[in-house]
N, C-alpha and C positions, 0 to 999 in steps of 0.2 A: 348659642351666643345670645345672651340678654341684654337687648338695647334699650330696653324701656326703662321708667320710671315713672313714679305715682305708686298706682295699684293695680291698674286692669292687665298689663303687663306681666309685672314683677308675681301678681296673685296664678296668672298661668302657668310662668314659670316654677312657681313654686309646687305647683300640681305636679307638675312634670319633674322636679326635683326629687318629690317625695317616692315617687313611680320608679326613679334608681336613675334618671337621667343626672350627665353630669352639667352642670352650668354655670357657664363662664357669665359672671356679672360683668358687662362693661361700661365702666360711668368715666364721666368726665371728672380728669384730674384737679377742675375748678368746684370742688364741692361736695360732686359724687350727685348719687338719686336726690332729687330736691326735697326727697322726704325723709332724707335725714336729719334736716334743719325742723321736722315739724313736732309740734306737741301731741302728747304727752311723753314726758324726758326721765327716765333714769340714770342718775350719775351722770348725763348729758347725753345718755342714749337714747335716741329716738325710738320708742314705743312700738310709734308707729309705721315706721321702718322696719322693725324687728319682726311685728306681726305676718307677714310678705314675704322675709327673707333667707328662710331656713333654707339649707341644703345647696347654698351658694358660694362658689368662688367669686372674688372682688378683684379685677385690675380697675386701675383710674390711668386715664391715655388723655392725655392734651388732644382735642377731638381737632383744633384751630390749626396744627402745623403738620410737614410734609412726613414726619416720620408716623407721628400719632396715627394718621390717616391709613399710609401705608399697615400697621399694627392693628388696625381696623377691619382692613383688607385680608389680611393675611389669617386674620381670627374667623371672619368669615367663611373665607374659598377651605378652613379647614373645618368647618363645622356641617351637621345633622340640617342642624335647625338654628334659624336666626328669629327672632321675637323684638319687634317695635312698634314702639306707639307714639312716633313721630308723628307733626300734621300731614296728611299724602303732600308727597314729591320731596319730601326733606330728604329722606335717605341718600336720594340720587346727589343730591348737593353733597353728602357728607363724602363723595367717593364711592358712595354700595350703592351704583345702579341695579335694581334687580335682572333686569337683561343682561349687562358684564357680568353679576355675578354669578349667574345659572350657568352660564358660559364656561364659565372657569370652574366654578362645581353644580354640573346638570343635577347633582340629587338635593339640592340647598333647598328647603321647606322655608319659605319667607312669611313667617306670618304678622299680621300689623294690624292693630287696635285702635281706630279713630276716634275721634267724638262724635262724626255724623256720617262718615260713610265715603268714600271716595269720587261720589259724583251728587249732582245736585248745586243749589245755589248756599247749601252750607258745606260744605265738601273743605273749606280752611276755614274753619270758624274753628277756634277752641273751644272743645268740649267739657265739661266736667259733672261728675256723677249727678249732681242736684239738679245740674241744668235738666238732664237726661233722663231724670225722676220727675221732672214737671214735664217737657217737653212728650213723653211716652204716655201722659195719659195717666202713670201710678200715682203721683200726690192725687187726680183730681181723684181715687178710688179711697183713700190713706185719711182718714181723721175721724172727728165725729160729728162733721156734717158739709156741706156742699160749700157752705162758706170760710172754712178753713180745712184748707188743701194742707196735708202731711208729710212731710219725707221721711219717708221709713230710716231708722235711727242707726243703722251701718249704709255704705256705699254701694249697694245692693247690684249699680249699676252696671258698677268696675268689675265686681265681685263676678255676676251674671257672665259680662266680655269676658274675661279671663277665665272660667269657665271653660265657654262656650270656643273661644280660640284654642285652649289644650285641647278639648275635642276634635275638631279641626286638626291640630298637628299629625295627632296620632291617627285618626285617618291619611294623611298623607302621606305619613310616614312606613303606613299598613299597606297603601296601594302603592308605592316607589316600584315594588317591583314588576306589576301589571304595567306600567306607565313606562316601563323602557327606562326604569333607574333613575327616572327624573322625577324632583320634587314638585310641589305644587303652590302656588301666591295664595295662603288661606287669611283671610279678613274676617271682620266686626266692627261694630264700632258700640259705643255706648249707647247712641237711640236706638238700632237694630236690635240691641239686646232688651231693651224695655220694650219694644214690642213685642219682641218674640215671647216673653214673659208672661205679657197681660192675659193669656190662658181665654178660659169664659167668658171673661170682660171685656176681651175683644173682639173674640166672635159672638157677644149677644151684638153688639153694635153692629158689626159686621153684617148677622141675620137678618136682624129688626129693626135696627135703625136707632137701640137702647139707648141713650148717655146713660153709663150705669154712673152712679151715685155713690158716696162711703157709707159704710152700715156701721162703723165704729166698730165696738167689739165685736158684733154678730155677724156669722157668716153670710152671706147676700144671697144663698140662694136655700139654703137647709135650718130648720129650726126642730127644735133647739138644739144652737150649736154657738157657742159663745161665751162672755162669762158672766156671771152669777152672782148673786151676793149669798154666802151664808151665814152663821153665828159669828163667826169672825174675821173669816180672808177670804176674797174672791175665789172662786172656782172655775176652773175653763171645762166645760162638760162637752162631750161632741156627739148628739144621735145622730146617726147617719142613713137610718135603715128602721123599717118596720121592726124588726127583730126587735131592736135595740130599744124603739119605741117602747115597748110592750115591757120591757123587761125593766126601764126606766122608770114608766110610772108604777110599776110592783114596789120598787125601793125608794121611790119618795112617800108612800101609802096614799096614793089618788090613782085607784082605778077610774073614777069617772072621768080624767081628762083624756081615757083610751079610749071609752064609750062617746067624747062628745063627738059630735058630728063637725065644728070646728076645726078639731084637732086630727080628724079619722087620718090622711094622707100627709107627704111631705108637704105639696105643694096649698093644701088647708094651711096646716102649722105656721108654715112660711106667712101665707095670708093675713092671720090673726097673730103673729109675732108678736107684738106689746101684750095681747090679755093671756095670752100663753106663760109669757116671762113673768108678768106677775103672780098669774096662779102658782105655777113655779117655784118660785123666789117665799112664798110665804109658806112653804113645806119646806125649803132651803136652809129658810132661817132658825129654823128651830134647834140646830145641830151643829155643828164645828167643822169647817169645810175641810179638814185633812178626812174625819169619821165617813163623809159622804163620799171623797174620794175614792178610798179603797172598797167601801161599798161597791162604786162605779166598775171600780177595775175589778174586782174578785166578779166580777156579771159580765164582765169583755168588753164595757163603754170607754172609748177613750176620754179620757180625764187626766187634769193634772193642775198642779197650782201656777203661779206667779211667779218665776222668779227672779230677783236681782240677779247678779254676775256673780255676787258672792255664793247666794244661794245655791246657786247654779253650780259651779265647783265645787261647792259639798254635800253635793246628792251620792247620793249613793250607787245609783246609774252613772251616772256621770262618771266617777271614780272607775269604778267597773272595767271603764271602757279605755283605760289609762290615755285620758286624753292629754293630758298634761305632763311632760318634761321637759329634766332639768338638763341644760348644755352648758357649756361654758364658752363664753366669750373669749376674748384673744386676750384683752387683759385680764384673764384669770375671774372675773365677776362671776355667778351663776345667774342662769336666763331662766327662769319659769315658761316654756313655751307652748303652743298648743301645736299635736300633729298634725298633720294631714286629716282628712276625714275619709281615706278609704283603707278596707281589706283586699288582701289578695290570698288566696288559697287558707283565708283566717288570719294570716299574721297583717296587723296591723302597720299601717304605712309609719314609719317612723324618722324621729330627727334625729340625722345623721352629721350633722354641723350647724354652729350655732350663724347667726345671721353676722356676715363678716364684717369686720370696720371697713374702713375706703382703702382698697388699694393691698388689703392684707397679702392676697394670693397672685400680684403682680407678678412675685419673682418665678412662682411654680408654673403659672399660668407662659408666661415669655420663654423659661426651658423646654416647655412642651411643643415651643414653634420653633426649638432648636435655637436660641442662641446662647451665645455663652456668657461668662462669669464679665468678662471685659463688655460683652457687647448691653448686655443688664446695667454694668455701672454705667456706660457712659447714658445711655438711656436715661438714667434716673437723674443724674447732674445734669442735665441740659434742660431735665423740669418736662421730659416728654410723659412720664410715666410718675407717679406716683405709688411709696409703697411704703406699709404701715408694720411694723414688723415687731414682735412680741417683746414686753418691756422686763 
C-alpha cells in the first residue's frame, strides 16, 4: 500500500514494483500525487510523475470522509507493506495508527520517509530535496568553488530515501519470520539520507576536523581523475592506482611526469594538482578526445566522454542494456520509459505497467477487498472513490 507522494516514496515503491511486488497506489480522490500537476507535461502528462510510477495500481479514495477512511483501513490490515511519507503523527490522524494497525495485521511493515527524522526540534518541519542537499553538507561539497554552493541536478535526496527505505522493507520483510510474523516501523528521512551519503567527506571531518571544500570537476582526493580538455570535447579520465599511472603517461608519450618526483605517489599528484593538469592538458590537446579515449579504455583506464540525455540514449552501452521501454498508457499514448536498474539471475528488472492515470485501478483494486458490482457504484456516486476507466 503506497501512501506517499513526491518522489522519496513513490521512487521506493517503484523499486519494489520492479522486484515483482504488487502496489496498490493510494491517492487522494482531490488530485491524486501532487506531482501529477508538476512539469514537464506530455499531452498533459506529467513527466514527472511518470518517471516514479511504473509498475502501479491507482485507486483515488476521498481521504476527508467516514467510508474513504474506513477503505483506507481496510487496504491496509490487508497489505505486506504500507509506505508514507507523511510529516510524523499524520498517519494516526488519518485513522492508520500504527499500534491499531500492527494489531489488527502484526506482519504490516510500516515504512515512512520524513524530511528530518522523527525526533529533534525539526521533527515537523517540511522537508524537500534541496533543502536536504544544503542542510547534509552536499551543495557546500557541489560547484566550482566555496562561494557557490551546488545542488546536484536530479533530487539525489529523495532518490538516496527511497533507496534506502526499499532496503529497509525488504529486510523486514526477510526477518517477519525470525520476529514471530511480526513486521517492523522502518524509517529515513531526507537529511539521514544526505548524511549517510557524504561517504569520505564526512568522515575526513569527522577524523580531522576537515570542512572539505568543492574541487569542481576533479576528484578531492586522487589525481588525475577529473576532466580534461582535448582537441575537441572534454574527457573524464580516472587514474586510480599506480598501475594505471604508469600505463597513462606511456599513452599520452611523457614518461618523465612518471619519473618526476612531484608526481611519484597518489598523494604527490593530488599535491601538485594544477601543474599536473596542465602538463597533462597540453599532451591532451594535441588529439581528439574520443582517439584518447579508447586509447584509455583498450589500457583498462576508466574514461569516458560528456554526455547530454540525448547523447546518453544513443550510446551504444546504454542501448545494450535495454534501458528504455515502450508501455502504454491507459489512453492508448505510448510512454518511452526507463526500467528499473537492477538484474536478477541476469534477466533485467522490467516494466510491467505503464504509470496509471488517477484512479484507473479503483475498481480492480475495491473487488480485491471483496465488494461487489453495487457496493463499487454506490461508492463512486457519493464521490468516495474516484475511477478513471479507458476511453
Amino acid at each position: 500500500m503506497d501512501l506517499s507522494r513526491a518522489l522519496a516514496g513513490p521512487y521506493c515503491t517503484a523499486l519494489l514494483g520492479d522486484l515483482g511486488a504488487d502496489i496498490i497506489k493510494v491517492e487522494s480522490a482531490k488530485g491524486g500525487d501532487s506531482t501529477r500537476s508538476w512539469p514537464p507535461f506530455e499531452d498533459e502528462h506529467s513527466l514527472y510523475f511518470d518517471s516514479t510510477n511504473r509498475n502501479k495500481q491507482s485507486i483515488a479514495v476521498d481521504f476527508y470522509t467516514e467510508q474513504g477512511r474506513q477503505l483506507l483501513w481496510d487496504l491496509a490490515v490487508s497489505a505486506d507493506v504500507l509506505v508514507e511519507n507523511f510529516r510524523p503523527g499524520v498517519l494516526a490522524t488519518m485513522g492508520l495508527d500504527p499500534e491499531a494497525l500492527r494489531a489488527a495485521n502484526p506482519g504490516l511493515v510500516i515504512a515512512s520517509v520524513s524530511g528530518f527524522g522523527t525526533t529533534g526540534p525539526l521533527a515537523q518541519a517540511a522537508g524537500l530535496d534541496q533543502v536536504a542537499q544544503g542542510m547534509s553538507g552536499l551543495m557546500s561539497v557541489t560547484g566550482s568553488d566555496a562561494d557557490s554552493p551546488t545542488r546536484v541536478g536530479v533530487p539525489v535526496m529523495d532518490l538516496y530515501a527511497g533507496v534506502f527505505t526499499a532496503v529497509g522493507i525488504c529486510a523486514s520483510l526477510a526477518g517477519r519470520p525470525g520476529n514471530g510474523g511480526r513486521g517492523h516501523e522502518v524509517g529515513t528521512s531526507l537529511l539521514e539520507a544526505g548524511l549517510a551519503v557524504s561517504a569520505f567527506q564526512g568522515q575526513n571531518y569527522l577524523s580531522t576536523g576537515t570542512v572539505p571544500v568543492p574541487q569542481g570537476n576533479n576528484h578531492p582526493v586522487l589525481s588525475p581523475y577529473g576532466v580534461f580538455r582535448t582537441a575537441d570535447i572534454p574527457a573524464i579520465i580516472a587514474v586510480g592506482n599506480q598501475a594505471h599511472w604508469k600505463k597513462f603517461c606511456a599513452i599520452i608519450g611523457a614518461p618523465e611526469l612518471e619519473e618526476d618526483p612531484r608526481f611519484a605517489l597518489g598523494r604527490d599528484r593530488s599535491e601538485h594538482r594544477a601543474e599536473l593538469t596542465e602538463l597533462i592538458e597540453q599532451k591532451l590537446v594535441t588529439r581528439p578526445g574520443l582517439e584518447w579515449i579508447e586509447a584509455f579504455r583498450a589500457a583498462g583506464i576508466p574514461t569516458g566522454p560528456i554526455y547530454t540525455y540525448a547523447q546518453a540514449f544513443e550510446d551504444p552501452q546504454v542501448q545494450a542494456l535495454d534501458m528504455v521501454q515502450t508501455v502504454q498508457r491507459l489512453d492508448g499514448s505510448a510512454l518511452p520509459l526507463l526500467r528499473g536498474p537492477l538484474s536478477i539471475d541476469g534477466t533485467a528488472a522490467g516494466v510491467r505497467k505503464a504509470p496509471p492515470a488517477l484512479g484507473e485501478d479503483t475498481r480492480s483494486v475495491l473487488e480485491g477487498l471483496g465488494l461487489d458490482e453495487g457496493q463499487i457504484a454506490g461508492l463512486v456516486e457519493a464521490g468516495i472513490v474516484q475511477e478513471t476507466v479507458r476511453s
